[in-house]
C-alpha positions in Angstrom: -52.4 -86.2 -98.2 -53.9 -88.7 -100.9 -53.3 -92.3 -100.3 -53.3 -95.3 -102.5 -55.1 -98.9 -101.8 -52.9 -100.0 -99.5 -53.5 -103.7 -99.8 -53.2 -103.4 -104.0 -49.8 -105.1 -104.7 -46.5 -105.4 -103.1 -45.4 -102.4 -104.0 -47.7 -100.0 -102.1 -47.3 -102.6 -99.1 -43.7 -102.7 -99.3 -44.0 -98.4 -99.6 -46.2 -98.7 -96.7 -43.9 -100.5 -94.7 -41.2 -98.4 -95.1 -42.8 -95.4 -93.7 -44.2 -97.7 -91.3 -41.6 -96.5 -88.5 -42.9 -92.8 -88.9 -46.2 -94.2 -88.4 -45.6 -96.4 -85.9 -44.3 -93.1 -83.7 -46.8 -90.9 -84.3 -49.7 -93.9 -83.6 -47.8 -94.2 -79.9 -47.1 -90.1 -79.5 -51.3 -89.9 -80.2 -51.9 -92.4 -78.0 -50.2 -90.5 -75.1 -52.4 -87.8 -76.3 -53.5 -86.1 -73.4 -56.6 -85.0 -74.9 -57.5 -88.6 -76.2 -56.5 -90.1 -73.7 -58.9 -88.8 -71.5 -62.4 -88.8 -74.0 -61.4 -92.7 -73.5 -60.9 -92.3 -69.8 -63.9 -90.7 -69.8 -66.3 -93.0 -71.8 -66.6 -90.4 -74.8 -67.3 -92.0 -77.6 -65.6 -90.8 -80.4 -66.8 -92.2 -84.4 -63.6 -93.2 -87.0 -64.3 -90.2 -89.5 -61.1 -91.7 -91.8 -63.9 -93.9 -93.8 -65.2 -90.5 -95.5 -64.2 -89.2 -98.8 -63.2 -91.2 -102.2 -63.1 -94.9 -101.9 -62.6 -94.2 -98.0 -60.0 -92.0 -98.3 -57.5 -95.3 -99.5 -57.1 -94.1 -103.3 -56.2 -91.4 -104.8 -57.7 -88.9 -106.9 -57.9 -89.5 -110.3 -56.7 -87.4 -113.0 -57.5 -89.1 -116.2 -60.3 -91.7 -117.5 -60.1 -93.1 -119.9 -60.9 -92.1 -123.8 -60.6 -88.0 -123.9 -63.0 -86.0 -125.6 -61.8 -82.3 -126.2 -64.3 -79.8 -126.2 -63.1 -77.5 -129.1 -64.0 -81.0 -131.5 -67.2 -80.0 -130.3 -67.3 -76.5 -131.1 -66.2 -74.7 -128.1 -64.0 -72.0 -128.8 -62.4 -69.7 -125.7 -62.5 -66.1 -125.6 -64.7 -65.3 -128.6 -67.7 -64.3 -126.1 -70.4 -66.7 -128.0 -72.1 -69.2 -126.0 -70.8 -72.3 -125.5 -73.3 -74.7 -124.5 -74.2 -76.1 -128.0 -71.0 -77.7 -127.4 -70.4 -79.0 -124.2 -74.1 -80.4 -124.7 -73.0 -82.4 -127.7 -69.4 -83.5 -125.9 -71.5 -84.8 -123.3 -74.4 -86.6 -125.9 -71.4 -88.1 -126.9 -69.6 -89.6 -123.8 -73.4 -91.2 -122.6 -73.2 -93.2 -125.5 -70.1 -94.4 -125.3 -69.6 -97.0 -122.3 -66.1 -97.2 -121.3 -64.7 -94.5 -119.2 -64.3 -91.1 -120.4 -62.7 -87.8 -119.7 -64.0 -84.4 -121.4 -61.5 -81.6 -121.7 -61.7 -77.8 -121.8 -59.5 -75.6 -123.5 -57.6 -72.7 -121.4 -59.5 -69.5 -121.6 -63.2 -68.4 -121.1 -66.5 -70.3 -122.1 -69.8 -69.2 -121.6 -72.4 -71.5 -120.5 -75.7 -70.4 -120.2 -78.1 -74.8 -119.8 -78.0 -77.4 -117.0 -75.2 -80.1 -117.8 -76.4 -83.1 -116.5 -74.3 -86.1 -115.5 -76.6 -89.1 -115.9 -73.9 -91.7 -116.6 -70.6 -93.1 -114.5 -66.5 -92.7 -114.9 -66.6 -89.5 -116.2 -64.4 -86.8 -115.6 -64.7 -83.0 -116.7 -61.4 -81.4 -116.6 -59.8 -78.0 -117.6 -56.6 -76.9 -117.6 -56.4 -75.5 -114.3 -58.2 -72.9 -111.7 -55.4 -70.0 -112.5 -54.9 -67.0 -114.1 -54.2 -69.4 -117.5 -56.6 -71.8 -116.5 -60.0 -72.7 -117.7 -62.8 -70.4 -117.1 -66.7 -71.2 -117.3 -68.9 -68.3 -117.1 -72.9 -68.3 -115.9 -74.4 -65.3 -117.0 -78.0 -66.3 -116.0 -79.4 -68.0 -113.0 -81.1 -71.0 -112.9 -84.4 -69.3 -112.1 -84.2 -68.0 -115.6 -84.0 -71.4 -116.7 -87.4 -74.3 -117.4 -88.3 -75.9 -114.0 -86.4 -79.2 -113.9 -89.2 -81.8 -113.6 -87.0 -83.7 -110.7 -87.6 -80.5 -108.8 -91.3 -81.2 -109.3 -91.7 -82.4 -105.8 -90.0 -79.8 -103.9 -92.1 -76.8 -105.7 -95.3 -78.7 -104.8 -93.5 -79.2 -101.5 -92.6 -75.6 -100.7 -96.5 -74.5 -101.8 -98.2 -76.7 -99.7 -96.8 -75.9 -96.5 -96.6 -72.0 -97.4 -92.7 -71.5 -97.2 -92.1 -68.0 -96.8 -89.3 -65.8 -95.9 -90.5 -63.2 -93.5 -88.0 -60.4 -92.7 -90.4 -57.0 -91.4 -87.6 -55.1 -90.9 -86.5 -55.5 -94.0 -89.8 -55.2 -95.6 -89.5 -59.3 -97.3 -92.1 -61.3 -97.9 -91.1 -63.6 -100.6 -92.0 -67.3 -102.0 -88.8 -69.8 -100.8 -87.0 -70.7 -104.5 -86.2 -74.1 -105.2 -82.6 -73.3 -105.4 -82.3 -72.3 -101.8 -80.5 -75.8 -101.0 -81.0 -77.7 -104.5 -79.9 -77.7 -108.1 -76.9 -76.6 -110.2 -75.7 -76.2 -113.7 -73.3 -79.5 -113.2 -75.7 -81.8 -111.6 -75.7 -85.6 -111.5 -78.4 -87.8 -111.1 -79.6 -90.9 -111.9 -82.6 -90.4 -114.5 -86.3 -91.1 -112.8 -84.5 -91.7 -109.3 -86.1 -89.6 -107.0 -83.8 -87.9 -104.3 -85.3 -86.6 -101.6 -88.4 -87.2 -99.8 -90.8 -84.4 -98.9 -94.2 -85.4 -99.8 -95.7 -88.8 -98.9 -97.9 -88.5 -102.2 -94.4 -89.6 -103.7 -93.1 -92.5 -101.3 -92.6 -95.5 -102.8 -91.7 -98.7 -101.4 -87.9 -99.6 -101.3 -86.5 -102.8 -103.0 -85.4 -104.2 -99.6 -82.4 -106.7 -100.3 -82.6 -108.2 -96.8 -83.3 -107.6 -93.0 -80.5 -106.8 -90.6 -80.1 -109.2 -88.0 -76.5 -108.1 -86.0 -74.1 -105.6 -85.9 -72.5 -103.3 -83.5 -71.9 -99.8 -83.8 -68.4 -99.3 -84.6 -67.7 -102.2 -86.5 -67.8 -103.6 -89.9 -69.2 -107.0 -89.7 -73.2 -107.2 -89.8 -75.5 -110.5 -90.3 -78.1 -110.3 -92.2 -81.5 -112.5 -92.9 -80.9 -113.7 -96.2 -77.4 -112.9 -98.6 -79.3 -114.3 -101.6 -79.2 -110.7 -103.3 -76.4 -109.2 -102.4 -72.8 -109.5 -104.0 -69.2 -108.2 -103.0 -68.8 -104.9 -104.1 -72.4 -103.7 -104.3 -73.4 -100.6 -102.7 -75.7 -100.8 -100.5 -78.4 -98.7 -98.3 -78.6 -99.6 -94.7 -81.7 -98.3 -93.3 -82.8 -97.7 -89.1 -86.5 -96.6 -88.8 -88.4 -95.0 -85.7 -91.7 -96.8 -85.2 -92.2 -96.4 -81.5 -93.3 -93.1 -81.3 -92.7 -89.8 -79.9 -90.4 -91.6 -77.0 -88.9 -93.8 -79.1 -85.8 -95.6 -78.2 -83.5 -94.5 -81.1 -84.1 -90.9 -80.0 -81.9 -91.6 -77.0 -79.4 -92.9 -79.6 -79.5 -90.0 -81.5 -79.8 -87.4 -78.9 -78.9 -88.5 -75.5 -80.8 -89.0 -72.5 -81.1 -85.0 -72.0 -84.4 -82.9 -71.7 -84.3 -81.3 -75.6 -87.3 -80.5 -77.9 -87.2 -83.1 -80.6 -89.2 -81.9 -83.8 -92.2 -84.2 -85.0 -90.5 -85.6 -88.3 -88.4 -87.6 -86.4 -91.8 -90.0 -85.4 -94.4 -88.3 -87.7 -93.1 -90.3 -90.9 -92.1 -93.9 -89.1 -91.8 -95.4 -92.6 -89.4 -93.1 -93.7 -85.7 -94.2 -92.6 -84.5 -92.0 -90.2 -81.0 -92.6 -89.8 -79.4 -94.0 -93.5 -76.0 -95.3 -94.9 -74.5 -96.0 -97.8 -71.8 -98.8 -98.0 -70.1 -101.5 -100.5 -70.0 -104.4 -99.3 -66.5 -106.2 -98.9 -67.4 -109.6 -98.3 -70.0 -112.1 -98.3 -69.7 -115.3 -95.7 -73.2 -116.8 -95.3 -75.3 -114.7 -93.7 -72.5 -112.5 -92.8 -71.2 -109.4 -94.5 -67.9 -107.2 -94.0 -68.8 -103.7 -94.8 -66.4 -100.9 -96.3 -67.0 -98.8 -93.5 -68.5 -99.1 -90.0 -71.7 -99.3 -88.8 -72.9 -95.8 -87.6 -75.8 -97.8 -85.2 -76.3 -101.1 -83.4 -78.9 -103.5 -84.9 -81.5 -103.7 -83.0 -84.9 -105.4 -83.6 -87.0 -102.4 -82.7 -85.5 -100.6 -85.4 -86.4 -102.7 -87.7 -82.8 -102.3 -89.8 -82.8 -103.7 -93.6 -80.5 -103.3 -96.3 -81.9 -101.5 -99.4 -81.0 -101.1 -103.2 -79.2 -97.7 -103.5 -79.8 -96.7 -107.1 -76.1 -94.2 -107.9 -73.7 -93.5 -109.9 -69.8 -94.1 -109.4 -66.6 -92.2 -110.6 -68.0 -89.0 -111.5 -65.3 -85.9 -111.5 -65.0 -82.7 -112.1 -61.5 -80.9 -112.0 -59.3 -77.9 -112.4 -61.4 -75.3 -113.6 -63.0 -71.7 -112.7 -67.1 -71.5 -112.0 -67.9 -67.6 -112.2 -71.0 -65.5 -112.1 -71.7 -62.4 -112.6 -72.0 -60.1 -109.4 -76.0 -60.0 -108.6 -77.9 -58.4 -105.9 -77.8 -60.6 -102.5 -81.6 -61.5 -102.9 -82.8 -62.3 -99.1 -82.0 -65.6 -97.6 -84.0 -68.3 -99.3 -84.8 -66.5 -101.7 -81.8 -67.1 -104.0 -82.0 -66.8 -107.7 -79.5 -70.1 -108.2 -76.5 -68.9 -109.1 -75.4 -72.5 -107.9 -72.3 -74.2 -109.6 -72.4 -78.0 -108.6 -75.7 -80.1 -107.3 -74.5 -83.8 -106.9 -77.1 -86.4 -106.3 -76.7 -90.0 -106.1 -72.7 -90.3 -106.9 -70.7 -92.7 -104.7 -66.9 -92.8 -105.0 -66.8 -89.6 -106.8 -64.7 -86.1 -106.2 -64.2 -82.3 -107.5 -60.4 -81.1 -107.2 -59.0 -77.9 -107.9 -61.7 -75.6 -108.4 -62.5 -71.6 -107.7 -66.2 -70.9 -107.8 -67.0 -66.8 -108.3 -69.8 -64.9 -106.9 -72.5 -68.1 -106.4 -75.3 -68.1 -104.4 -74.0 -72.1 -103.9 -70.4 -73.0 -105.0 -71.8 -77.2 -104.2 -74.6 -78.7 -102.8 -75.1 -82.3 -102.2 -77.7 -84.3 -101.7 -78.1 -88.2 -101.3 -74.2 -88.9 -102.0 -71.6 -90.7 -100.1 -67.9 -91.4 -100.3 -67.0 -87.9 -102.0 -64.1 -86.0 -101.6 -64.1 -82.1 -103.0 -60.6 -80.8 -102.7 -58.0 -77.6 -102.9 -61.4 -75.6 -103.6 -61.8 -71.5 -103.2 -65.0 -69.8 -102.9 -65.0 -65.9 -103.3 -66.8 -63.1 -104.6 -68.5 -60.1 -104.0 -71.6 -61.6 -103.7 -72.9 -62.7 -100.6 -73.9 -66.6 -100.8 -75.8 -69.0 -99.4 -73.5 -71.7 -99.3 -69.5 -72.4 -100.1 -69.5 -76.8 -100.0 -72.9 -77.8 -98.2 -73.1 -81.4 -97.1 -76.9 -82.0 -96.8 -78.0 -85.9 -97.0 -74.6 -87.2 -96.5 -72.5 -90.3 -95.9 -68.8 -90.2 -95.8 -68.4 -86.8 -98.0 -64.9 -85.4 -97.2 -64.3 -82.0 -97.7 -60.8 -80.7 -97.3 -58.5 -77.6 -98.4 -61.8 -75.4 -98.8 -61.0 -71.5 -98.1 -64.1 -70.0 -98.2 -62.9 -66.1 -99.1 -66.4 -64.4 -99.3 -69.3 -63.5 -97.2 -71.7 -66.8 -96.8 -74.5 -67.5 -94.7 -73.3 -71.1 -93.7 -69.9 -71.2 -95.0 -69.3 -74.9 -93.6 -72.5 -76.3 -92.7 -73.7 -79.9 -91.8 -77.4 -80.2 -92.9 -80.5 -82.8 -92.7 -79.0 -86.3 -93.0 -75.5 -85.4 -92.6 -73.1 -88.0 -91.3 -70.2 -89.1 -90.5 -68.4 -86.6 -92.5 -65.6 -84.4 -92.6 -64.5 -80.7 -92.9 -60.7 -80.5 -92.7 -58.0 -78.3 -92.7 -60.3 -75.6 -94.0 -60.2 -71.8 -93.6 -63.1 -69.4 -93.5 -62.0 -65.6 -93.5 -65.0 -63.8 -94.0 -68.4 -64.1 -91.2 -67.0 -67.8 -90.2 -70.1 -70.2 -88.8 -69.8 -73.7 -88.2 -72.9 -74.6 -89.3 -75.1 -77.5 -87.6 -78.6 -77.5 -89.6 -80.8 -79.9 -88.0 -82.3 -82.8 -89.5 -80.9 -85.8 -88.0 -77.6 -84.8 -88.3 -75.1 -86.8 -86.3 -71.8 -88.1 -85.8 -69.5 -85.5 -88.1 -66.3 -83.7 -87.9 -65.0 -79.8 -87.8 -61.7 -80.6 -87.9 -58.2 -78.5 -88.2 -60.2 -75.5 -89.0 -59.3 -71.9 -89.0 -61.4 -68.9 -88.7 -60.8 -64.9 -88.9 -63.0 -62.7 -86.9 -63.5 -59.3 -86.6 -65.6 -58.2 -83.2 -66.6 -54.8 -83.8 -66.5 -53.9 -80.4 -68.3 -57.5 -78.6 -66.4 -59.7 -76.2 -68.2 -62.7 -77.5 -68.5 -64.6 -81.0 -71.0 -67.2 -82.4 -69.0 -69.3 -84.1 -70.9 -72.4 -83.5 -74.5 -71.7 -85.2 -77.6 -73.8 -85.6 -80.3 -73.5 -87.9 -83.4 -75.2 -89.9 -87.1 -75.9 -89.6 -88.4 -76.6 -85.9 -89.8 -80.0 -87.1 -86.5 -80.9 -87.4 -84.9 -80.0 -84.4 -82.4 -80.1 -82.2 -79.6 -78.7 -84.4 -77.7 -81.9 -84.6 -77.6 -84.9 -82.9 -74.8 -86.8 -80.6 -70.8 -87.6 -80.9 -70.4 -84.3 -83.0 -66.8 -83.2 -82.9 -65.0 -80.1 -83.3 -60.9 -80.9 -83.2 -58.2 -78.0 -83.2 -60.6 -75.0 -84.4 -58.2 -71.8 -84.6 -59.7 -68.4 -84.2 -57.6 -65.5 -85.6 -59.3 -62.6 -83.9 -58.9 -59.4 -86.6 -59.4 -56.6 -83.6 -60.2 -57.1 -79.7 -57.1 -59.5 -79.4 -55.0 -57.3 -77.4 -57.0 -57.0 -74.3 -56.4 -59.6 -71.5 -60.3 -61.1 -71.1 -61.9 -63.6 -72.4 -63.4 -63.5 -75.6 -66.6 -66.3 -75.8 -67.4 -68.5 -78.6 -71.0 -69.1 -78.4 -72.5 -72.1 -79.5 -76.0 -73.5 -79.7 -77.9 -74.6 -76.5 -79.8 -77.2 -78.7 -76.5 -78.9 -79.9 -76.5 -82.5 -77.6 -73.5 -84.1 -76.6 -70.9 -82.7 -78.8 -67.3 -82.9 -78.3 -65.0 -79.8 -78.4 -61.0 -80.3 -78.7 -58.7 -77.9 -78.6 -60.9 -74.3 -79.5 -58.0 -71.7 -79.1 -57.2 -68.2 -80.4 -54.6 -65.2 -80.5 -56.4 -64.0 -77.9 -57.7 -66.0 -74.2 -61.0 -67.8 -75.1 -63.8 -69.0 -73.5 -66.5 -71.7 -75.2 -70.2 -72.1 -74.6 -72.2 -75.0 -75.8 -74.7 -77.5 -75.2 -76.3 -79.4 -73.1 -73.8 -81.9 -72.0 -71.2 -81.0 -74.3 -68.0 -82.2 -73.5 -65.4 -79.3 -73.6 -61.2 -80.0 -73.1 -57.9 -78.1 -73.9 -59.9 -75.3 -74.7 -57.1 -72.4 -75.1 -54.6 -74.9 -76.7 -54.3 -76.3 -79.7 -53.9 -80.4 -79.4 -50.5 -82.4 -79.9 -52.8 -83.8 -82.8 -53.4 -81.0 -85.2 -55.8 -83.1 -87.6 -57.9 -86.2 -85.8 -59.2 -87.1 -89.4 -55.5 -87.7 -90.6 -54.8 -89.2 -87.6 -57.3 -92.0 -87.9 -56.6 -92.6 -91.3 -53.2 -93.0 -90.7 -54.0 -95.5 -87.6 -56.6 -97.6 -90.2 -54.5 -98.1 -92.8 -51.4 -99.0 -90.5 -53.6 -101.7 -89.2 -55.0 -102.9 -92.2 -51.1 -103.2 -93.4 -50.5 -105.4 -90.0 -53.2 -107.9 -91.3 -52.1 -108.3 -94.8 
């Protein structure tokens, strides 16, 4: 369910209202929640995940900007099998010259696009005439290792040389070079131009614009103070930054990971001027020295941390809508290795969303990478084609990811990577080799949520549904308030036998919460350490916690205005 600014005229407050008795019963029926009642009896903390997606999840979608540009003025013609990328090149020359908000539309039919479009400017839409059978097609017949190098990819290459990355698989006789397009790139990728987007050699660091030190603020709140408001205005977006300079046994590693006896990988003190635990935010309102947030604070302030606000270089109200992405069906190259066969990379976008889209045969249907506040919608992956990834959400803030049914075989259908938080898989299905993903990396505070899964056995009594991966200088596989709520199992064979079948999860997964795992079939869960496991069997009175704590947030913020 999309909603509207609540607060935006009297209208919406007086639709609001009206539906405010509805609310009003199901806020009071979830707080008798058994299950929530006792995480709070209990002590469990539990993060509001209703802040992630699209403006925080208070607006809808878009589904027009502006001036349109059509693609066949351009020269794009379906169905006549000749390449199409002279055109949508020149569609898009056009709409970065032009400054107010525009929309580019595809004709209905086939295209064939064969170049990187990138999206280098804000509010602007690409938009076809729908993901059906009479819908808008875009076809990749190359990857994007056939493709020039992208020079913003510089970095990694260098990267993935010097420290020898290699996938090694004797037993099935590979040996091969990591490609860059194992976790980055696409042929829609945004980005702002000279911004670089991810750090991975220090050769490249260079100093942040700081805009101020942090001074106060509580986790779970929105209201910091800051050392000096001189350069900051309502409505800017804004980095907030917490850093680890104490060392191996430094105090934010008990924030992040607990107080339990867990390997923690050496980039989390090797690199103490890198910012270790990052989010993005606009900034509501300005009173002196202190400043309302659009979303809350992930971390206390604390002076050992050494917390500032940074500029955060993006770009806004960027969407792509109602199409197909297909590509031809390749050989599954080994993991790592793929060729990049990767439909969306989005990089530095705030405030932007994809709706409506089936991607075909990718080795990536999206990939993300220093983004926040995105919501990717009523999206299909399937194929043939064993992938890599369906939506990855690597580097993170608030990215809300909902309606995804992941149809095809994929290594990490729904997966949380490096710099993931707070955000939000919801009422998503995975029908082929489910894993919920956890990748390491500092990854902390985000959301399964309303999921369901089918699996087939072959045989085994037990399942591992709740994976972990990534480099060991990264390690654990996430860190704590994790939360898997109302995760469905639909067993495909073994479900008629009376014993348990056991969903195994990772033993380097700290303090996670688990609400409400059930199955067709009695179930068992194991995770941890400390992980803290209810209604297991059941499926919660509350089938969605990320709709329910939207729905609580905007009540209240009706109450107040």
């Amino acid at each position: 369910m999309a909603f509207t600014n609540p607060l935006k005229n009297k209208t919406r407050r007086l639709f609001y209202l009206s539906i405010g008795l509805w609310m009003n019963v199901n806020l009071l029926y979830a707080q008798a929640n058994p299950e929530l009642a006792l995480l709070q009896k209990k002590g469990i903390y539990v993060p509001d995940f209703s802040y992630a997606g699209y403006h925080n999840s208070e607006k809808a979608l878009p589904g027009q900007l502006g001036v349109t540009l059509l693609l066949t003025d351009y020269g794009a013609m379906a169905n006549d099998e000749i390449d199409d990328s002279k055109a949508l090149q020149a569609a898009l020359k056009a709409a970065h010259e032009m400054v107010q908000p525009v929309t580019i539309r595809f004709p209905a039919g086939r295209l064939i696009l064969s170049e990187i479009f990138y999206i280098e400017r804000s509010n602007i839409l690409l938009r076809g005439a729908g993901s059906g059978a009479l819908g808008t097609v875009l076809y990749f017949p190359f990857p994007l290792s056939m493709l020039a190098d992208p020079e913003s990819l510089k970095e990694l290459r260098e990267y993935l040389v010097k420290y020898e990355k290699i996938q090694k698989e004797p037993e099935n006789n590979v040996y091969a070079p990591f490609s860059q397009y194992a976790w980055s790139g696409g042929f829609f990728w945004t980005k702002v131009p000279g911004v670089r987007v991810k750090s991975y050699l220090k050769e490249y660091d260079q100093p942040s614009n700081v805009l101020s030190k942090l001074t106060n603020g509580r986790r779970g709140t929105t209201l910091i103070e800051v050392s000096d408001a001189s350069q900051l205005k309502e409505g800017d977006v804004v980095e907030l930054q917490w850093f680890n300079k104490e060392g191996e046994l430094g105090s934010i590693l008990k924030e992040l990971y607990g107080s339990t006896d867990i390997r923690i990988g050496s980039h989390h003190w090797r690199n103490p001027e890198t910012a270790l635990v990052r989010q993005q935010s606009s900034i509501r309102n300005i009173k002196g020295n202190k400043v309302t947030l659009a979303d809350e604070l992930m971390m206390d302030i604390r002076p050992e941390w050494t917390p500032q606000l940074v500029e955060w270089k993006h770009l806004k109200e960027v969407g792509f809508a109602h199409f197909r992405v297909e590509f031809p069906l390749s050989i599954d190259y080994p993991h790592h290795v793929e060729a990049g066969f990767n439909a969306f990379f989005l990089t530095r976008v705030f405030n932007s969303w994809i709706q409506d889209v089936k991607i075909k045969n990718a080795d990536a249907g999206v990939l993300t990478e220093e983004a926040a506040n995105i919501t990717v919608s009523n999206i299909e992956t399937l194929g043939a084609k064993k992938a890599h990834y369906s939506v990855a959400m690597s580097g993170v803030h608030n990215v809300l990811v909902k309606q995804l049914k992941v149809k095809n075989s994929v290594r990490h259908p729904l997966s949380f990577n490096t710099y993931a938080t707070k955000s939000v898989y919801t009422n998503c299905e995975v029908l082929t080799d489910p894993v919920l993903d956890q990748h390491s990396g500092c990854n902390h505070q985000n959301l399964f949520d309303n999921i369901k899964v089918e699996v087939t056995l072959n045989g085994e009594r037990s399942y591992p549904l709740f994976a972990g991966g990534g480099a060991g200088y990264w390690k654990p596989s996430h860190g704590a308030y994790n939360t898997f709520w109302n995760i469905e199992a639909r067993f495909q064979d073994g479900f008629d036998r009376s014993e348990k079948i056991i969903l195994k999860g990772m033993k380097d997964g700290p303090e996670a919460t688990l609400v409400g795992v059930h199955a067709n079939s009695p179930v068992g869960v194991e995770y941890g350490p400390e992980a803290f496991i209810i209604a297991t069997g059941k499926s919660p009175d509350i089938k969605s916690l990320f709709q329910y704590q939207l729905e609580q947030r905007l009540l209240s913020l009706i109450k107040k205005n």
